[in-house]
N, C-alpha and C positions, 0 to 999 in steps of 0.2 A: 625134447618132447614138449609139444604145449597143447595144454588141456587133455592130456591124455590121448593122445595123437600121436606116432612118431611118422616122420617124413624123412621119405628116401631119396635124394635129388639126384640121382645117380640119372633117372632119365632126362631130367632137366640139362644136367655137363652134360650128355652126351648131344643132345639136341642143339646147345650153345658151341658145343664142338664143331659140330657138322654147320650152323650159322658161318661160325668163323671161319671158314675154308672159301665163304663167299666175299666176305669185307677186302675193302671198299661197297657197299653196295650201289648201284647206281642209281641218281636222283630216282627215275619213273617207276625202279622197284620198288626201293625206300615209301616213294608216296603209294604204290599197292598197298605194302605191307601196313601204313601206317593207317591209309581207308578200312583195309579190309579188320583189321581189329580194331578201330572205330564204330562199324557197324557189326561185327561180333560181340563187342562189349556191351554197347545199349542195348541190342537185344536179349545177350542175356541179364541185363539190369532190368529189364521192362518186363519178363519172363517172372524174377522173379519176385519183382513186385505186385506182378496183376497173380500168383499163384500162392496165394492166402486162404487157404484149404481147412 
């Protein structure tokens, strides 16, 4: 438990399960996945810097 939180990763293995059934990935996936949570990540770092409420 941290900070009085507990976290259940059980969706997480399952989702890294279903990954792995894919590996090897191939290069042009590989760089989707790696664009696409590139620009999911700045957006929500930009999200949640411009929402100071």
């Amino acid at each position: 438990m941290v900070y009085g939180l507990s976290m259940n990763f059980d969706r997480v293995d399952e989702k890294t399960a279903a990954l792995d059934t894919h590996r090897p990935l191939g290069p042009s996936l590989a760089e989707n996945l790696h664009a696409w949570f590139r620009m999911e990540m700045t957006y929500t770092s930009n999200a949640s810097m411009n929402n100071k409420t």
